[in-house]
C-alpha positions as CSV (number, residue, x, y, z in Angstrom):
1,X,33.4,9.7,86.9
2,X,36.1,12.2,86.3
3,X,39.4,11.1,85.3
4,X,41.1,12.6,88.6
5,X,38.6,11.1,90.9
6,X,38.9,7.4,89.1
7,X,42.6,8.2,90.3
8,X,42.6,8.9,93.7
9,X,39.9,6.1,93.8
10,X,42.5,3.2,92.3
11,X,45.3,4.5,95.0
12,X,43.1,4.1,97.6
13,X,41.9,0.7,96.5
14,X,45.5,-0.4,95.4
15,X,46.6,0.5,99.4
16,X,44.0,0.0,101.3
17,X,42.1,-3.0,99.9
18,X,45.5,-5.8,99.8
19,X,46.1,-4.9,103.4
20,X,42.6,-5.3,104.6
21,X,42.2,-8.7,103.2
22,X,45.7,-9.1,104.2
23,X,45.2,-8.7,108.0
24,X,41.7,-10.9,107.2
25,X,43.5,-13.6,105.8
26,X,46.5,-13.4,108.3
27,X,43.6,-13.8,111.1
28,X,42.0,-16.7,109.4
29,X,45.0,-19.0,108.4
30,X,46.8,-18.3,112.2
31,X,43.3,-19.7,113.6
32,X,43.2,-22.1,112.0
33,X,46.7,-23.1,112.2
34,X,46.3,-22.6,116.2
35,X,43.0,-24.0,116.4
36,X,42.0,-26.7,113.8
37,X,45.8,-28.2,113.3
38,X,46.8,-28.2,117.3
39,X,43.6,-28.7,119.0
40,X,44.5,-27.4,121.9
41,X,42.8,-23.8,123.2
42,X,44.6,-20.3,123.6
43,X,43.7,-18.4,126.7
44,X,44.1,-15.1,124.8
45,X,44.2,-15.0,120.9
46,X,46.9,-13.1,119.0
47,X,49.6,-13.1,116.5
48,X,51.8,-14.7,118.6
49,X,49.6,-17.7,119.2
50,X,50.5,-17.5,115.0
51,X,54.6,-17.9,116.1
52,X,56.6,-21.2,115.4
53,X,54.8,-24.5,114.0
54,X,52.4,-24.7,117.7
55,X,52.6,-28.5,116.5
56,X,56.3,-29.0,117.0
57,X,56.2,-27.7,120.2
58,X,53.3,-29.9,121.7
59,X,55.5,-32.6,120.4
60,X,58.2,-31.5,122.4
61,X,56.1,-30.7,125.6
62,X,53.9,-34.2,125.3
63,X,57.6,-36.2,124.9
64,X,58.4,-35.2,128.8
65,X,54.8,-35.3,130.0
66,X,54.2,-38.9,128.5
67,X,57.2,-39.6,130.4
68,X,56.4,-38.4,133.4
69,X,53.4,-39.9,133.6
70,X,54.6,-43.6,133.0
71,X,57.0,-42.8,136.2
72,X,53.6,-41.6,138.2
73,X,52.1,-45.0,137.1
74,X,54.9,-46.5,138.3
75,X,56.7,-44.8,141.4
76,X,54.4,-41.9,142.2
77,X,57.2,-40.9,145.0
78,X,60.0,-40.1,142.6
79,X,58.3,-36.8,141.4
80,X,58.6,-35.5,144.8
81,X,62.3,-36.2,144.8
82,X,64.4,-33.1,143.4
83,X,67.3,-35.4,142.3
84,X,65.3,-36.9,140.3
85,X,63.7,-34.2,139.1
86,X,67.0,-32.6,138.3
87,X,67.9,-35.9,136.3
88,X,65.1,-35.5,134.1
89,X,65.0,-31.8,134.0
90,X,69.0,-32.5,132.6
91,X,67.6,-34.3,130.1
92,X,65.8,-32.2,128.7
93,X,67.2,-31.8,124.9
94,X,64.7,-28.5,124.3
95,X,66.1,-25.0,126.2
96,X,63.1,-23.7,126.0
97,X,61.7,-27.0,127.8
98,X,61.5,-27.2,131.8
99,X,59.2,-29.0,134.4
100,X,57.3,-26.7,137.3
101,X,56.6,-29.3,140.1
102,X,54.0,-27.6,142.9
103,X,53.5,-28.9,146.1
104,X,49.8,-27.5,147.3
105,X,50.4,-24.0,146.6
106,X,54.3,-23.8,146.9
107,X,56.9,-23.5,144.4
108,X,58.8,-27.2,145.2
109,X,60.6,-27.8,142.0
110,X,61.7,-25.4,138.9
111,X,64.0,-26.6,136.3
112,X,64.3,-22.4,135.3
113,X,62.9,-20.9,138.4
114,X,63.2,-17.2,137.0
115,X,60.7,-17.8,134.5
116,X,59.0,-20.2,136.9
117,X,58.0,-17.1,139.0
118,X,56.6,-15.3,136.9
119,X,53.9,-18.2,135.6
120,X,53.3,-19.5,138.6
121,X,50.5,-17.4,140.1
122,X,48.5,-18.3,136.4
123,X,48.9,-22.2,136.7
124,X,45.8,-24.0,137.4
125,X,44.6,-25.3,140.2
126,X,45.0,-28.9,141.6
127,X,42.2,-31.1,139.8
128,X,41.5,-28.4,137.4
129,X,42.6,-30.2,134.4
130,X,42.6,-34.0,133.6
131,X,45.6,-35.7,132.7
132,X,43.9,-38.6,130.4
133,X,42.1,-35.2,128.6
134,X,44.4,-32.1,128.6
135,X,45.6,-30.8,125.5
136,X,47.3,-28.5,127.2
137,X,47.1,-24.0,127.3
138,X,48.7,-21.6,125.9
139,X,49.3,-18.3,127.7
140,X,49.3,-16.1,125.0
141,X,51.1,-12.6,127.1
142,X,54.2,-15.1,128.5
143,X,54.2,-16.8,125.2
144,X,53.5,-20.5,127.3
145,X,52.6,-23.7,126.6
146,X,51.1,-25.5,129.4
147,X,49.9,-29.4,130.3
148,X,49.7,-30.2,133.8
149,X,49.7,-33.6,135.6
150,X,48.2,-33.8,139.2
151,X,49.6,-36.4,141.9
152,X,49.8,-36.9,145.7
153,X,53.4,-36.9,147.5
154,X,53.7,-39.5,149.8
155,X,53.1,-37.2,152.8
156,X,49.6,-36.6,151.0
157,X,50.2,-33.4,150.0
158,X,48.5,-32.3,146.4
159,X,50.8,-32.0,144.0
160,X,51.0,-31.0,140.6
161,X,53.8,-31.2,137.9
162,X,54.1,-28.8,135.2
163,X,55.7,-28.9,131.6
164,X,56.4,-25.7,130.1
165,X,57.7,-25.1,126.7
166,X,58.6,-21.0,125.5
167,X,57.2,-20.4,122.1
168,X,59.8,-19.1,120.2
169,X,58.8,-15.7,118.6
170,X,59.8,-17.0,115.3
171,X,56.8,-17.0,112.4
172,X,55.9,-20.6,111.3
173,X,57.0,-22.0,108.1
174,X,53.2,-23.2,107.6
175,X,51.7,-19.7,108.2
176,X,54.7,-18.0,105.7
177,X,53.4,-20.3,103.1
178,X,50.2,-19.8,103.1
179,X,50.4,-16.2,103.8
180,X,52.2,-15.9,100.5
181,X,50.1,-17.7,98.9
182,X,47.0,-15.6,100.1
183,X,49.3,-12.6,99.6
184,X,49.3,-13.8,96.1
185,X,45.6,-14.3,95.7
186,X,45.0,-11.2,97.0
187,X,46.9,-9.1,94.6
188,X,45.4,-10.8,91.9
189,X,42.2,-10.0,93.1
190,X,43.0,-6.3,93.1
191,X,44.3,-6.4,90.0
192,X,41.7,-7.7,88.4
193,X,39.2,-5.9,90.3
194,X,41.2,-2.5,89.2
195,X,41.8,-3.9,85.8
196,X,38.2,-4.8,85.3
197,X,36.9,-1.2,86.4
198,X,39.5,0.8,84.6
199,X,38.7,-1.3,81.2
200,X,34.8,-0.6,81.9
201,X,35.4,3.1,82.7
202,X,38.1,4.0,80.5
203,X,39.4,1.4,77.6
204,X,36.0,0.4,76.7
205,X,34.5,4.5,75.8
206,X,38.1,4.4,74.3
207,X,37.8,1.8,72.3
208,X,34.5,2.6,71.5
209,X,35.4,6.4,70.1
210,X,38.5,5.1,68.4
211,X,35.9,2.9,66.2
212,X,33.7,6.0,65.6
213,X,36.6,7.8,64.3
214,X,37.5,5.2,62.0
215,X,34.2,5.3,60.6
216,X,34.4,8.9,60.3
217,X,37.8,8.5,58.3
218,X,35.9,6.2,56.3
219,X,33.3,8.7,56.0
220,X,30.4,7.4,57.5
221,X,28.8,9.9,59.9
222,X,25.9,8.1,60.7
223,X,28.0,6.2,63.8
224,X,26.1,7.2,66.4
225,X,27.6,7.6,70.1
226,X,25.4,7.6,73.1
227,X,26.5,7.8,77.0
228,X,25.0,9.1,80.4
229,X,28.5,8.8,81.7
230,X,29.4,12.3,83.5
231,X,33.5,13.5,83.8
232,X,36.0,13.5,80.7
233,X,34.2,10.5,79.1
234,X,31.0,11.6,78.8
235,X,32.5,15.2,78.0
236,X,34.5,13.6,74.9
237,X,31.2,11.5,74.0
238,X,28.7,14.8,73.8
239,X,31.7,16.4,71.7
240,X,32.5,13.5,69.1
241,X,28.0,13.3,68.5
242,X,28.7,17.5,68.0
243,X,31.8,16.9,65.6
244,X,29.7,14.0,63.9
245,X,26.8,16.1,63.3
246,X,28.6,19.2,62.3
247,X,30.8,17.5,59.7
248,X,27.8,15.7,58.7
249,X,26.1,19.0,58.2
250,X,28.8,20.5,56.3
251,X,29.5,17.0,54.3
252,X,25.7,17.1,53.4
253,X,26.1,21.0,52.1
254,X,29.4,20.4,50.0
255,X,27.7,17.5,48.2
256,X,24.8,19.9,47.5
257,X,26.9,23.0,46.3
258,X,29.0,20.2,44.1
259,X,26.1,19.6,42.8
260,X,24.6,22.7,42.0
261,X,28.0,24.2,40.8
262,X,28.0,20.5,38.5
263,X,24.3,22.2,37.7
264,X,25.7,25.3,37.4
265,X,28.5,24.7,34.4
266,X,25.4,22.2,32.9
267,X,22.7,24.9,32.8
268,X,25.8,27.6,31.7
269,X,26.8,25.4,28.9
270,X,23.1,24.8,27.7
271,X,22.8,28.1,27.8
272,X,25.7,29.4,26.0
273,X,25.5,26.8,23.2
274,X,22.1,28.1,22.0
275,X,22.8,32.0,21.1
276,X,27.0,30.5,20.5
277,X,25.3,28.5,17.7
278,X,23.2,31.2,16.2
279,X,25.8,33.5,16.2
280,X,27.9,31.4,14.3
281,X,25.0,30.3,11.7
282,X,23.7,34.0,10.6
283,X,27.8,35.1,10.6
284,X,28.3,31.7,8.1
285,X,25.3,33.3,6.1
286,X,27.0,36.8,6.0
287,X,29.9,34.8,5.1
288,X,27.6,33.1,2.4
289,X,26.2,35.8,0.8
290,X,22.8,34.9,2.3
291,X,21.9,38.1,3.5
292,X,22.1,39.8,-0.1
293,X,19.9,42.4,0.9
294,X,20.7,45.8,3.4
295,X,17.4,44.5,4.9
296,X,18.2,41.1,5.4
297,X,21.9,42.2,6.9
298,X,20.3,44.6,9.1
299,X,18.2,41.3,10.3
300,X,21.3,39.6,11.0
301,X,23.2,42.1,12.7
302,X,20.2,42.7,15.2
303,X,19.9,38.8,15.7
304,X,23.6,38.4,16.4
305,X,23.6,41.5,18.8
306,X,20.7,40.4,20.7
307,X,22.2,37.0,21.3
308,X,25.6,38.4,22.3
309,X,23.4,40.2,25.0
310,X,21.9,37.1,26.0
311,X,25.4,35.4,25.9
312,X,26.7,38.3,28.4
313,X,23.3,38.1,30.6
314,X,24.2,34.4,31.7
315,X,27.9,35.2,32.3
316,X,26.8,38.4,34.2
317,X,24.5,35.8,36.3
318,X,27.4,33.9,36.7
319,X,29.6,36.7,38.2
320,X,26.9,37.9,40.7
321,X,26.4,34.4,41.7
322,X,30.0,33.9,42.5
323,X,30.1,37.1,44.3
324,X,26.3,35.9,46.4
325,X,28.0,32.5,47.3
326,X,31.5,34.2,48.9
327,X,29.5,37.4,50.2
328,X,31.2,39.9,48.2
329,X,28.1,41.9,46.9
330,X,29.1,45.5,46.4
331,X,26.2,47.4,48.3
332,X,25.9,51.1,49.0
333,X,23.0,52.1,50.7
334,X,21.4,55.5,50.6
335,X,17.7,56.7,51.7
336,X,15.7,56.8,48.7
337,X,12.1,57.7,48.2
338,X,9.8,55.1,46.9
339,X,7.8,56.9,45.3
340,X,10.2,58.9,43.0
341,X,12.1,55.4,42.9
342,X,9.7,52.9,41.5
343,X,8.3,55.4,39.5
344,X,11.4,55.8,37.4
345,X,12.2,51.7,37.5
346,X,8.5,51.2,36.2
347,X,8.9,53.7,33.5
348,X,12.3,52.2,32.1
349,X,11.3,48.8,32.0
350,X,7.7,50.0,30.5
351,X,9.7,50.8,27.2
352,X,11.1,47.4,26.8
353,X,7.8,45.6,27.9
354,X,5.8,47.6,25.3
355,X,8.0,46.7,22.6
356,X,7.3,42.8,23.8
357,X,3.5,43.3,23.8
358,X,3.3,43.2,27.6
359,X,1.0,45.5,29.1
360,X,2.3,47.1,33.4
361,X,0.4,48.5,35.3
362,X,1.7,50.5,38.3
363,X,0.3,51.5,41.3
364,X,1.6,53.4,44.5
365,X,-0.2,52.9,47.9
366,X,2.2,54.8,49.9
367,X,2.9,58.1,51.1
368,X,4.4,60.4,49.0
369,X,7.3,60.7,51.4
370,X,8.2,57.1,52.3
371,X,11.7,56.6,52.4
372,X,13.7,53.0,52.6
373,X,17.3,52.4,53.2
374,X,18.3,50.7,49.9
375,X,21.3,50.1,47.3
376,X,19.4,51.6,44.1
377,X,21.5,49.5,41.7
378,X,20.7,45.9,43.9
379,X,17.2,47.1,44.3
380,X,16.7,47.6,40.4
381,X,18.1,44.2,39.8
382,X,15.8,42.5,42.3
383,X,12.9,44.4,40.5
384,X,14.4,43.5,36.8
385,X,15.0,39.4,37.7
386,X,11.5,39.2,39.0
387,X,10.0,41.2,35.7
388,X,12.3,38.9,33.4
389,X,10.9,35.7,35.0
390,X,7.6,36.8,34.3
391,X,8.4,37.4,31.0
392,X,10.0,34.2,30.4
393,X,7.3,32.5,31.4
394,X,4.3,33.8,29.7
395,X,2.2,31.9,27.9
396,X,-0.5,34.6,27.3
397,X,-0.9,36.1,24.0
398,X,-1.6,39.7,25.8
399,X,1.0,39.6,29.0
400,X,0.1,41.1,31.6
401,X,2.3,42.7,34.6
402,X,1.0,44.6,37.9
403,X,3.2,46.5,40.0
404,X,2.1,47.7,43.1
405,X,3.5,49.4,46.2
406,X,1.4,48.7,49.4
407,X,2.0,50.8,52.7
408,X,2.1,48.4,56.0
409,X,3.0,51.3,58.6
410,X,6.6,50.4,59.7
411,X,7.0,49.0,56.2
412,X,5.7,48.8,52.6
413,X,5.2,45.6,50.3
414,X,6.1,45.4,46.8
415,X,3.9,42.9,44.8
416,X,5.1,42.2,41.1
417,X,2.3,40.2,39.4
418,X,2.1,38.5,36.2
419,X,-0.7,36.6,33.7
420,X,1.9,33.8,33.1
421,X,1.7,29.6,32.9
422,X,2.1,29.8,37.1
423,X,3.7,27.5,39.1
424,X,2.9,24.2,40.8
425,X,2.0,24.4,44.3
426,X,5.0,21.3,44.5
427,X,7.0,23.7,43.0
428,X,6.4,27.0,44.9
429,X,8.7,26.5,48.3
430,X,11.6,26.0,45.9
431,X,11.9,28.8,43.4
432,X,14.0,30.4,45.5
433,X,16.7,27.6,45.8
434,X,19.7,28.1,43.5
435,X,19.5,26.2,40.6
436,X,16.3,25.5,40.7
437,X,14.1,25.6,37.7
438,X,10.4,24.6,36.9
439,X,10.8,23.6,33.2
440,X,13.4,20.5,33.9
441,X,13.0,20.0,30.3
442,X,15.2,23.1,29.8
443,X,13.3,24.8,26.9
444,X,16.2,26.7,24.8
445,X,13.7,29.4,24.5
446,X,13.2,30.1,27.9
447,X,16.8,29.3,29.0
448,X,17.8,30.7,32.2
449,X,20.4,29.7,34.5
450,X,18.5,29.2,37.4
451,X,20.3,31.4,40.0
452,X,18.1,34.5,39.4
453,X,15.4,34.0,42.2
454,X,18.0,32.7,44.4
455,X,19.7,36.1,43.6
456,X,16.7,38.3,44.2
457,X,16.4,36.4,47.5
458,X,20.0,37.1,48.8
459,X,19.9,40.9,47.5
460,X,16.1,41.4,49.5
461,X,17.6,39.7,53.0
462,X,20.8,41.6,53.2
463,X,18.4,44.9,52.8
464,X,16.5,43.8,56.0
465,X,13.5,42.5,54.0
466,X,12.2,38.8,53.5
467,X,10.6,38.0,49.7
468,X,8.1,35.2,48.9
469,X,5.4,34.0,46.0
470,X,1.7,33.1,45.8
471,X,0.6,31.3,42.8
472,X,-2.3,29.7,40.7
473,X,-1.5,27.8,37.3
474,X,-2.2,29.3,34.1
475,X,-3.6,32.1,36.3
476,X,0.1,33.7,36.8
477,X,2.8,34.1,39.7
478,X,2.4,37.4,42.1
479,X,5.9,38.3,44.0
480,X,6.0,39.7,47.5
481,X,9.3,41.3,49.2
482,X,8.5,44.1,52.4
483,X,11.5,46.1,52.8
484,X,11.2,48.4,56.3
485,X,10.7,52.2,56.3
486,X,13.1,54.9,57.2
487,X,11.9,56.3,60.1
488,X,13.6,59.7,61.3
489,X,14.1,60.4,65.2
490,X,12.7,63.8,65.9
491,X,14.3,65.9,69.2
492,X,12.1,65.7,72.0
493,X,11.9,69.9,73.1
């Protein structure tokens, strides 16, 4: 439930549910303060049968009644005379107290005949009550109480003697008691109704997501929150499990890079401390004398240049990799033809291969006049990473390397394979993760910083393509990467 709606629903309940069980209670306690305490019935039932303490004024009325019945006992003639009715009437302590004396169906006596006038025509008839039984009636629109008390005059007339008592409109100390006290009740009722349904709907998902985000500070992200509640709740629910997820996510991938830049510096630093350490041995020899001979010197000077190269190879690596992992690869594409392309790659790394005893083979498929978008300098390092790794990793006293260019209509495939050791079928899906490396023993004469695949990978996506590997131990590794044709619109005419 939405956060407005739980709103207007509390005002409503806060107004409207006290005064409904307010008038309920308010009907109950004045019944049975009228009913149950008095006894005696109400000809018509409202509030104002809920007026003064009812049992006060039966007191009062039943004092002059009881009297006037001992004198009936006694002298039956004295309530026909009007000075002694007058006596009596005198008194009378109550004001609101009189005696009604009717002879058949004439008015013979009022002690207040105004308001004896206007009750009259309701009084009941002669007979109609018993004297030994009445409890008397209340006339709930003149605000009366009643009790009646038939005789004969001594001319045998019927006759019938009233006691009336005016029920002051004043509210009973009984009924203001209680009525607080069920005013009382009633609120705390509400409140706790309100205060129940408000802790269910609100504190508790409050609570509940303050404790998530304390275990988020404390960086667990496995606190799972689940709700069907709709509105703000449920809205701030479905966002903390997105939040929670995301920073999990992200959490997850800083520990990885952490630990492939940790990797990184390790493989770096194995790496450097090889040619570092040869360098600095065939300089000591120079140094030593060692290399007495133009011949040997000339040895030395090749070894130490060759190492510097490798030394500036893995910082190079290092570079690109930095520039791969905040996008900042330099590319400039141009359309260039394949064939002319690979043809000159293949013959320039052909020279260095030869001189390694590494026989390449080359083979075009394609039309003589494909053309691919392509950065010729990101290309050439795709195809040079890929040729070193095979050359790393052969085991083969006669290497073998097949280049070939395969024509796939709105592309072409470039498949670089080699005669090497292979790679594990385990292995295969994860070549192309950075860092990554198949010889975890880290042969120094392989080296490597692990990054190149990763950076042949980046360098073939960006250009549109997608790269991936097939593989059979000591059978050898065969690369795959499709990179899409340029295709030029001709004018319709």
């Amino acid at each position: 439930m939405k956060f407005r709606t739980r709103l207007r629903v509390t005002f409503v309940i806060i107004i409207a549910l006290p005064l409904v069980l307010t008038a309920v209670a308010f009907c109950g306690i004045g019944l049975h303060l009228m009913n149950v305490q008095t006894g005696f019935p109400v000809v018509q039932v409202d509030y104002t049968a809920m007026t003064e303490n009812m049992q006060e004024v039966v007191d009062a009325t039943n004092e002059i009644f009881f009297g006037l019945r001992d004198q009936l006992e006694r002298d039956p003639a004295a309530l026909a005379d009007r000075e002694f009715l007058e006596k009596v009437s005198s008194l009378i302590p109550r004001k609101t107290t009189y005696i009604l004396v009717r002879k058949d169906r004439e008015l013979y006596y009022a002690g207040n005949r105004e308001a004896a006038e206007l009750i009259f025509p309701k009084l009941p008839a002669f007979g109609e009550q018993e004297a030994a039984e009445d409890p008397g009636l209340y006339y709930d629109e003149l605000d009366k109480f009643v009790k009646q008390l038939d005789f004969r005059f001594p001319d045998g007339s019927q006759g019938s003697v009233f006691v009336i008592t005016k029920v002051n409109s004043l509210i009973s100390r009984k009924l203001l008691v209680d009525m607080f006290v069920a005013i009382f009740l009633i609120l705390i009722f509400t409140g706790l109704m309100l205060t129940r349904w408000i802790h269910q709907g609100v504190f508790k998902p409050v609570n509940e997501l303050n404790l998530a985000m304390r275990k988020i500070k404390e960086g667990n992200f496995d606190f799972v929150l689940q709700t069907d509640a709709k509105g703000e709740i449920g809205d701030l629910f479905r966002n903390y499990e997105d939040m929670r997820l995301r920073l999990k996510e992200t959490t997850e991938e800083n520990r990885e890079s952490e630990k492939q830049n940790r990797e990184l510096v390790s493989n770096i630093s194995h790496d450097l401390k090889t040619p570092i350490t040869a360098i600095k041995g065939y300089v000591e020899g120079i140094m030593d004398g060692v290399a007495d001979t133009p011949e040997k010197m000339d040895k030395y000077i090749k070894t130490i240049y060759n190492k510097a190269n490798d030394m500036e190879r893995l910082i190079n690596e290092l570079t690109y990799y930095s520039g791969i992992d905040n996008n900042r690869i330099p590319y400039n594409f141009h359309r260039i033809n394949v064939a002319d392309y690979f043809g000159d790659c293949v013959e320039e790394v052909g020279l260095d291969l030869e001189q390694k005893n590494i026989e390449l083979n080359y083979s075009n498929l394609s039309k003589s006049d494909t053309v691919v978008i392509a950065d010729p300098e990101q290309m050439k390092k795709v195809i040079n990473n890929i040729i070193s790794n095979s050359v790393k990793y052969m085991d083969k006293p006669h290497g073998v390397i097949d280049i070939r260019i395969l024509d796939e209509t709105d592309s072409i495939r470039i498949e670089i394979e080699d005669n090497g050791k292979g790679v594990a079928q385990k292995d295969l899906p994860k070549i192309f993760e950075r860092f990554y490396r198949t010889d975890a023993s880290r042969n120094s004469a392989q080296g490597g910083s692990g990054i190149g695949l990763s950076i042949v990978k980046k360098i073939v996506e960006d250009h549109g393509g997608y790269i991936w590997a097939t593989s059979r131990e000591e059978e050898g590794t065969c690369m795959h990467f499709v990179l899409r044709k340029y295709i030029e619109l001709q004018d319709e005419g």
